[in-house]
Structure formats: structure tokens, C-alpha cells
C-alpha positions in Angstrom: 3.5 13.3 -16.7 2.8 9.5 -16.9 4.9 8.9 -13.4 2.6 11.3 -11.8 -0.7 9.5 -13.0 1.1 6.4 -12.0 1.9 7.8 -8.6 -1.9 8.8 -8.3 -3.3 5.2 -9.1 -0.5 3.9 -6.7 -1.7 5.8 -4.2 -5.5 5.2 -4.7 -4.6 1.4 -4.1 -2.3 2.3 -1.0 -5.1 3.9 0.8 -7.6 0.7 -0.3 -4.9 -1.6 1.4 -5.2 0.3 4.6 -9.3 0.4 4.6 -9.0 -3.3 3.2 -6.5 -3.9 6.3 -8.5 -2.3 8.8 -12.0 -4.0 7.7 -10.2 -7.6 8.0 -8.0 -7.1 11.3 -11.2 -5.9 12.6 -13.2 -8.9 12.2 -10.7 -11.2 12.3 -8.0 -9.7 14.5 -4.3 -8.5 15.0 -2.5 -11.8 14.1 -3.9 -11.8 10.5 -1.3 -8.7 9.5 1.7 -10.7 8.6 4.1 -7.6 8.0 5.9 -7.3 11.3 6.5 -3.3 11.2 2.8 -2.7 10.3 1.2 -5.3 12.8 3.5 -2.9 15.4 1.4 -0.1 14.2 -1.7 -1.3 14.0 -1.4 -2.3 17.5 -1.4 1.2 18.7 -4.0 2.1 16.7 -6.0 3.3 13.7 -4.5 6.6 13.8 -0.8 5.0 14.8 -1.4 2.4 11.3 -2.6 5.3 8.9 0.3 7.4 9.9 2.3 4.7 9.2 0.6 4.1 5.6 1.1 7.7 5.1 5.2 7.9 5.8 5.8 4.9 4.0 4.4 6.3 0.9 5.8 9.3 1.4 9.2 7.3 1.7 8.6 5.5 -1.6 7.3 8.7 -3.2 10.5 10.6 -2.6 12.5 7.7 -3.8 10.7 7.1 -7.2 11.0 10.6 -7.4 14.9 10.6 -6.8 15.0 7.3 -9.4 13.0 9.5 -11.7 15.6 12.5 -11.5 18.1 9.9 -13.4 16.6 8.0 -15.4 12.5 8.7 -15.5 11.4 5.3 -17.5 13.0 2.9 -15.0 10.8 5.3 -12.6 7.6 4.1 -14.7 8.3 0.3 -14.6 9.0 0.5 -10.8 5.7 2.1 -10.1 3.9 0.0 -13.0 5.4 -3.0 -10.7 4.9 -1.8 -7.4 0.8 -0.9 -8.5 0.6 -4.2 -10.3 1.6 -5.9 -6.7 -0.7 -3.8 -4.7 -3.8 -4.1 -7.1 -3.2 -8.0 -6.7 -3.0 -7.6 -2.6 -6.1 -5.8 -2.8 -8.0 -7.7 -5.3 -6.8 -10.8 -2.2 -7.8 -9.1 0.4 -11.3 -8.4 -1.2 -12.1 -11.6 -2.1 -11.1 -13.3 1.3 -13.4 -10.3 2.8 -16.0 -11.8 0.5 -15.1 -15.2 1.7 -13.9 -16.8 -1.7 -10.3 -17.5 -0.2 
């Protein structure tokens, strides 16, 4: 029960790194994605990038849920760290869109 609420939150912040993404390549261009694969994406489009957001979660989905099939509470930690990182990339990428960094 708890990996699915995590898995829910993980997502939430998945989807507000690709609007984040999107608001700050947009005014500030192409070169600022530093992630090779995604900058490949994102240079064939909105739809191309979200597609790509999608899959990879997808991806990491089906893997926390093949982790969680063996051993369910290294499942939690992994998606307790892997929100933990991607609330800190977004709180980033919110406060350079606010201009603090």
C-alpha cells in the first residue's frame, strides 16, 4: 500500500519535472537540458519529450515493481530516494525559474 502512495507522489513530481523542463528550455533554450537522451527528445518535440517522460516511468515503474515482488521494503527506500532526488530537482528548477539561482 505505502509503495503505491509512493509511486503516486513519484509520479506527481515526474510530471512537474517535465512542465518545469519545458517552461525553462522554452525561455532559455535546448542547451540548458544537460541529460543527453532527453535533450534528443526534446529536440523533436513536446510530444516526442512527454512520450519519453512517460516510457521512462513506465520503465522504472515496472522495475520497482519487479524489486517489490522480492523484497517490498528495499522497494520503499528506492522510491523514497528516487522522490527525494526529484523533489530536490524540482524545488532547483523552480527557484532558477524564479531567478534565485
Amino acid at each position: 500500500m505505502i509503495n503505491n502512495i509512493l509511486i503516486l507522489v513519484l509520479g506527481i513530481l515526474w510530471f512537474i519535472d517535465e512542465v518545469l523542463t519545458l517552461i525553462d528550455l522554452k525561455k532559455f533554450g535546448v542547451n540548458r537540458e544537460e541529460n543527453p537522451i532527453a535533450k534528443y527528445f526534446v529536440k523533436r518535440g513536446k510530444t516526442a519529450f512527454t512520450i519519453f517522460k512517460v516510457v521512462t516511468f513506465v520503465i522504472l515503474i515496472g522495475l520497482i515493481k519487479y524489486i517489490e515482488s522480492i523484497d517490498s521494503q528495499v522497494a520503499m527506500y528506492i522510491l523514497i530516494g528516487i522522490s527525494l532526488l526529484y523533489f530536490a530537482v524540482d524545488f532547483r528548477n523552480y527557484e532558477i525559474m524564479k531567478g534565485k539561482l
